[in-house]
C-alpha positions as CSV (number, residue, x, y, z in Angstrom):
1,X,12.3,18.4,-0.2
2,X,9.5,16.7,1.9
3,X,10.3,14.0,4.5
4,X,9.1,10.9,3.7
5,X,6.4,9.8,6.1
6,X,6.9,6.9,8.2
7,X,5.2,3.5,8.1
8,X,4.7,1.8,11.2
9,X,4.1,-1.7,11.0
10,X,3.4,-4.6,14.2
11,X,1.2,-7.7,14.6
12,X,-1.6,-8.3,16.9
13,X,-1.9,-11.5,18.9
14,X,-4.5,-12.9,16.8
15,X,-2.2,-12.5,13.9
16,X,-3.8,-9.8,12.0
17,X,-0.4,-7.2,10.3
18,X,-1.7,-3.5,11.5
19,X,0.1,-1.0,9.1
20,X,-0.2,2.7,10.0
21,X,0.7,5.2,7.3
22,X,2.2,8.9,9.2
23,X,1.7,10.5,6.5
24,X,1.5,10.9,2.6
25,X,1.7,7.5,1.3
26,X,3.7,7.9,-2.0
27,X,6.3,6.3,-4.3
28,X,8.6,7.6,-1.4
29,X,7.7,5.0,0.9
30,X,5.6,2.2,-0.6
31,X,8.1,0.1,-1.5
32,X,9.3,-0.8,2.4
33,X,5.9,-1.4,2.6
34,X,5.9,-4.0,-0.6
35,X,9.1,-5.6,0.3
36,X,7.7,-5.9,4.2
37,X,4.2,-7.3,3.0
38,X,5.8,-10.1,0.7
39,X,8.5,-11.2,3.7
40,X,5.4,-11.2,6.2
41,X,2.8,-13.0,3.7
42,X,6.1,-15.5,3.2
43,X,5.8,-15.9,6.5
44,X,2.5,-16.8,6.7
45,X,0.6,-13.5,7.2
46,X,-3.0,-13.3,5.5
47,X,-4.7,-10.7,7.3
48,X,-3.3,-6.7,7.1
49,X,-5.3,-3.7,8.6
50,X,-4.3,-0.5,6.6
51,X,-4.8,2.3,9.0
52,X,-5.0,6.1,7.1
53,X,-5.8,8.0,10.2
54,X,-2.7,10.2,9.4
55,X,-2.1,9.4,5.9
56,X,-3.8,12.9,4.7
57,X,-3.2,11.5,1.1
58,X,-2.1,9.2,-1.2
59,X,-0.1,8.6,-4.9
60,X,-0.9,6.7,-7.4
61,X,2.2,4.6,-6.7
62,X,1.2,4.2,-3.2
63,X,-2.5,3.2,-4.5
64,X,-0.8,0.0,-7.2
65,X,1.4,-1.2,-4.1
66,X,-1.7,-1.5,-1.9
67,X,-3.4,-3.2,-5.6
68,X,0.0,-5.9,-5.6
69,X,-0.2,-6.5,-1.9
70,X,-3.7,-7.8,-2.3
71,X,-3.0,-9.7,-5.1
72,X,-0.2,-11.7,-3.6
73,X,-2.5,-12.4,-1.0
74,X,-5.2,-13.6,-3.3
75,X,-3.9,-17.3,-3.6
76,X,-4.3,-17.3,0.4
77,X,-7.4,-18.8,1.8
78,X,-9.4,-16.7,3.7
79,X,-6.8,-13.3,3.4
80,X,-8.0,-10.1,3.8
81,X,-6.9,-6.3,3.9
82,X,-9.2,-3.8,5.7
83,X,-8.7,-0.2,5.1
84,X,-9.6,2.0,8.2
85,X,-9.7,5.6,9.3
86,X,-9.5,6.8,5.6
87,X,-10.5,10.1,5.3
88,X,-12.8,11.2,2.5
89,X,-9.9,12.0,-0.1
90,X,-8.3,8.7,0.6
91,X,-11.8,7.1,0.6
92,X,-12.5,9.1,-2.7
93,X,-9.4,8.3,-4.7
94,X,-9.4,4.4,-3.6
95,X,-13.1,3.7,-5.1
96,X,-12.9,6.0,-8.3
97,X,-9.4,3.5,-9.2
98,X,-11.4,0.9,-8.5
99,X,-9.4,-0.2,-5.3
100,X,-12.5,-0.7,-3.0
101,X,-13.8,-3.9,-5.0
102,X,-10.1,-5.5,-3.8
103,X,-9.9,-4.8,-0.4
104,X,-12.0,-4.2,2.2
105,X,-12.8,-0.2,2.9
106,X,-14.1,0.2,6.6
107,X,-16.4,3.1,5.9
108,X,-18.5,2.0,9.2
109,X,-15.0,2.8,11.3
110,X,-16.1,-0.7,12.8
111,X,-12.7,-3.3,12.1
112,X,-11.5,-3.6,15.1
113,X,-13.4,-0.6,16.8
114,X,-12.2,-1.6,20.5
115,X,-8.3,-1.7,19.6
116,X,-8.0,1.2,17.4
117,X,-7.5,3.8,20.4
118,X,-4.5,2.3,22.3
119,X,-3.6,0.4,19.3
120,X,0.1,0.4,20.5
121,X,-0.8,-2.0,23.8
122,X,-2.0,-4.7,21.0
123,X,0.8,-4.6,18.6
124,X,3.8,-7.2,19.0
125,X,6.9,-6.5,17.9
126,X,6.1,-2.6,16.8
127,X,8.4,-0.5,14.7
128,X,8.6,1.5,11.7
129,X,9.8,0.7,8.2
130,X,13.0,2.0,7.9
131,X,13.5,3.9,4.6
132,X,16.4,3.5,1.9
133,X,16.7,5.8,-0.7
134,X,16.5,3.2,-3.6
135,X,18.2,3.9,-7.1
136,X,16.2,5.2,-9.8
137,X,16.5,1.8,-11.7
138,X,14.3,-0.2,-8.8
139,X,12.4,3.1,-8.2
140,X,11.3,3.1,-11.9
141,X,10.8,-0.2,-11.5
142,X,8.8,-0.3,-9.0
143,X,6.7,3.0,-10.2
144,X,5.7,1.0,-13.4
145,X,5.0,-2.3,-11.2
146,X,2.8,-0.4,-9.0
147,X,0.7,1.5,-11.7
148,X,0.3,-2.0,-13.9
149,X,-1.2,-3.0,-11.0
150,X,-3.5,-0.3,-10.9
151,X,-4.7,-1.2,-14.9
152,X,-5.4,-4.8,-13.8
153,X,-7.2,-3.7,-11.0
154,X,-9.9,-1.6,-13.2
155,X,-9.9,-1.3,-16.7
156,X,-11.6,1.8,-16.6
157,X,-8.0,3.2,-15.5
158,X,-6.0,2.4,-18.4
159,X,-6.5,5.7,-19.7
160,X,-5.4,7.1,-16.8
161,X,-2.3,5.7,-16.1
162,X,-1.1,4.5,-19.8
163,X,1.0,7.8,-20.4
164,X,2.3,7.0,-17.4
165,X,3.4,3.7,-17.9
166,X,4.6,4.8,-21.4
167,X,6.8,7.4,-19.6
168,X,8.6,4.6,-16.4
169,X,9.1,2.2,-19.8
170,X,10.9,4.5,-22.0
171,X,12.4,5.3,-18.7
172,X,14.1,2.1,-17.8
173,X,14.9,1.1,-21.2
174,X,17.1,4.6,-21.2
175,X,18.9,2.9,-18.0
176,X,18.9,-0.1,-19.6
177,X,21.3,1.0,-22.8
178,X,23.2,3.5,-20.4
């Protein structure tokens, strides 16, 4: 079974939520990073920075909780989320779902250009997300959450994802009766 990849997470001085995926971002660990984005954008939090340098690839899962995160942010005045260091896969998959007309992908590498490097001397109160195996309830759950999100984002991927959705539905209603 593969590890699940850490996410660290910290905030710089001028605010701004730096999230740096170690690697795959899947169903695994997206949803510390859901339940962390709503607590910090309770908190006031309207700017994230998505950093894929080591985040070789990413689920479908992974994709919709990026898709909810920017949506909870899109009552906020003036919030953003920049994408940086995505490689071309990650780059690839983000604007054939659609996700690139959402949030902001950084294909220039220039967000925050003179930080990226010793990132870890900007970043207040630096850790990483600690993971919980959640049940399979919440885990379908949050699956079929995360690929709704992903059929409001684009039309165009309803096709793609509605045998999937199908699937998580049947799914929890068989929990549901058990």
């Amino acid at each position: 079974m593969n590890p699940v990849a850490p996410i660290y997470v910290g905030q710089l001085q001028n605010g701004v939520i730096w999230i740096r995926v170690e690697g795959k971002g899947s169903f695994k660990n997206s949803s510390e990073l859901k339940e962390f984005a709503s607590i910090v954008i309770n908190k006031g939090a309207k700017e994230f920075v998505i950093d894929l340098e080591n985040c070789p690839v990413m689920d479908s899962t992974f994709m919709g909780t990026l898709v909810g995160i920017t949506r909870n942010l899109g009552t906020i005045d003036q919030s953003r989320i920049d994408v940086i260091n995505a490689n071309s896969r990650n780059e690839q998959l983000l604007v054939s779902l659609g996700i690139d007309k959402l949030l902001s992908l950084d294909a220039d590498d220039k967000v925050h250009q003179d930080i990226r490097d010793d990132i870890s001397e900007h970043i207040e109160n630096g850790h990483y997300l600690e993971h919980e195996e959640v049940d399979s309830l919440k885990g379908a759950i949050h699956a079929l959450e995360a690929h709704q999100e992903l059929i409001k984002a684009e039309k165009n991927n309803v096709p793609r994802f509605k045998d999937v959705i199908h699937f998580l539905e049947q799914e929890l209603k068989d929990k549901k009766q058990s």
